[in-house]
C-alpha positions, 0 to 999 in steps of 0.5 A: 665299842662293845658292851660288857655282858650284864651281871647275873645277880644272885640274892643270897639274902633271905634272911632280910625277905624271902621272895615272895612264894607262889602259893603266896602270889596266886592266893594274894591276887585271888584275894584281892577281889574277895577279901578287900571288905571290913572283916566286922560288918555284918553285910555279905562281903564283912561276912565273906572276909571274915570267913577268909580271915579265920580260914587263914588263923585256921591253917596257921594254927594247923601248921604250927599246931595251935589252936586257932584262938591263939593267932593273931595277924599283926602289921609286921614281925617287929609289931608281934614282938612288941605285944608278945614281949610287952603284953607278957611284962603288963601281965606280970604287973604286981609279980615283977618288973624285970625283963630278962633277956639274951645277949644276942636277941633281934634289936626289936626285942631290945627296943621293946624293953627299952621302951618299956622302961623297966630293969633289963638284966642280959643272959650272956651266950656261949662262943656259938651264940648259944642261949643254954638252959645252964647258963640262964640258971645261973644267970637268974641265981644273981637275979635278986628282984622278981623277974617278969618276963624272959626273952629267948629267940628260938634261933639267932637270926645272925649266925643261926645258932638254934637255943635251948627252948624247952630247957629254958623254960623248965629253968623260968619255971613260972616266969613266962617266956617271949619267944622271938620266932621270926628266923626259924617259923617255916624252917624248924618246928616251934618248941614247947615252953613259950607263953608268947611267941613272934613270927613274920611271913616275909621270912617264909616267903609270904607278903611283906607286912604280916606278922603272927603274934602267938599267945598260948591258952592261959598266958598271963597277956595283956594288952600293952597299946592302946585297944580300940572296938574292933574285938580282938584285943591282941590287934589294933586295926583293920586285918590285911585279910588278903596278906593274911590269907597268902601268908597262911598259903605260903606257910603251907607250902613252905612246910609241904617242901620244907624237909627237901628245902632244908636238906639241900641247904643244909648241904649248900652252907656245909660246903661254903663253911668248909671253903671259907674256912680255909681262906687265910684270916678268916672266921667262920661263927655260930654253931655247926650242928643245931643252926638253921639250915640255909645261914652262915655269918663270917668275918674277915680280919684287916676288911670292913664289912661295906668294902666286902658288900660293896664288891661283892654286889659289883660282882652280882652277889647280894649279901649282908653285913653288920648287924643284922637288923641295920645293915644299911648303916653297918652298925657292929654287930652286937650279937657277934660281940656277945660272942666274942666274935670280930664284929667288923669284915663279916658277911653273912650269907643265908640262901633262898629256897631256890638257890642252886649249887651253881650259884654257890659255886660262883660265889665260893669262886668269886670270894678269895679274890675279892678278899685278896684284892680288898686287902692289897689296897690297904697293903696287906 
């Protein structure tokens, strides 16, 4: 009996992680060897790896243009959200309490409130997804309690809706902004008007836990966890001199190929808008023009999105579903729901830097039947 041929898989799933980048890889390993001591002893290797682990704020400051004291290397993306958001709200204590958010921002930015156990007020989104400068005004025209601090996400990690940063924070005025930066660091330069800001290299390509927590010079930040004696107060515990040292690498590389990379995508998810579109019942969401380059999100009516993952991983196509951030249980999306958008059948593809037109192809021809074939089996 003969064997059927193995699938050819094709990840299109970056949103979640990026693969890990070469510069990444050879940096890592390199430093491995070099960077393993406590960057805070004084002997020859704690001297060595701290001088590994400023090189790396360095070059990140460098490419994001910031200056290097406004770097911090944390354990993870969702960690840098938690200080950039709640080192923000303690530093208003006296001025405020209220935490002013959008609807559509990542589940870490909404835990992080929660826990905070402060007054959450929503800004609601356009059908887009969009964040704009006039709705949040009017938003605040309601607002009749001192507000502390607002969280706008640079570009919606979902369905890549790119948000009105510099008009946002002209509107906030004095009240300090948390940017949550994680989807677009590496694909869109930062905007101006942040106090704090949260980045995470898996995303770009870099290693997995590695965050950036960013606080701009004269931010009214304070420490929101419990310090220790390790003198960086924005951090607790021992730096990943190694991760950081790749997560700098990779962040330099990316931007070096990020205008190519960005084009070619753009072109790539153009094309799987315009297809999908025109399958019957089917929703294509997010901005077409100001949305980041290598993500689409589609729902279609009469499937559930684990049916659509499931078959479409049988084929060899690895994509999400659900909500972004818990896709493994397939809880609905509440960024689509902000939207107005169906929250149940969506997929939502974002391409990896290599990710070629012939696998977009395979995918755009592989698509229509398993929609089809998935809705005869409920009688549609």
């Amino acid at each position: 009996m003969s064997e059927h041929p193995p699938v050819r898989r094709v990840s299109l799933d970056s949103s979640s992680s990026e693969p890990l980048h070469p510069a990444a890889k050879e940096v890592l390993l390199s430093a491995l060897d070099q960077g393993f001591a406590d960057p805070r002893r004084l002997h020859h290797d704690g001297r060595r790896a701290r001088m590994l682990l400023d090189n790396a704020r360095e070059v990140v400051a460098e490419c994001l243009s910031l200056r290097p004291d406004e770097v911090s290397f944390t354990s993870s993306g969702t960690e840098a959200v938690q200080r950039g958001l709640l080192g923000l709200h303690r530093g208003a204590r006296g001025r405020g309490d209220l935490i002013v958010h959008s609807a559509v921002e990542h589940s870490s930015v909404l835990h992080a409130a929660r826990w905070a156990d402060a007054p959450t007020s929503e800004v609601p989104v356009t059908a887009q997804g969009l964040v704009s400068a006039t709705a949040l005004a009017r938003h605040l025209a309601t607002v009749d309690v001192p507000v502390a601090v607002a969280a706008v996400q640079s570009a919606n990690h979902e369905v890549g809706t790119v948000h009105e940063i510099e008009g946002v924070s002209e509107v906030l005025g004095q009240v300090p902004l948390f940017m949550d930066a994680c989807a677009s660091v590496g694909r869109l330069d930062l905007p101006n008007g942040w106090a704090t800001a949260a980045a995470s290299a898996h995303k770009w390509g870099g290693p997995a836990g590695i965050g950036l927590l960013l606080v701009r010079k004269g931010s009214r930040w304070r420490n929101p966890f419990p310090g220790d004696d390790r003198g960086d107060e924005r951090i607790s515990g021992f730096e990943n001199v190694p991760g950081a040292l790749a997560a700098a690498a990779s962040l330099r590389a990316v931007l070096a190929e990020r205008d190519e990379v960005n084009a070619r995508q753009h072109r790539l998810i153009d094309r799987i808008r315009s297809r999908v579109a025109a399958l019957p019942d089917v929703e294509v969401v997010g901005a077409e023009q100001d949305r980041l380059p290598h993500l689409v999100t589609f729902s279609f009516l009469y499937l559930d999105g684990e049916s659509l993952v499931t078959e479409l991983d049988r084929l060899g196509f690895g994509v999400a579903s659900g909500s972004a951030c818990t896709s493994s249980s397939l809880t609905p999306s509440h960024v689509l729901a902000a939207m107005g958008a169906l929250t149940h059948g969506n997929v939502r593809l974002s391409l990896h830097a290599e990710t070629g037109e012939d696998e977009v192809e395979r995918f755009l021809e592989a698509l229509p039947s398993v929609v089809t074939a998935l809705r005869a089996r409920v009688g549609l």
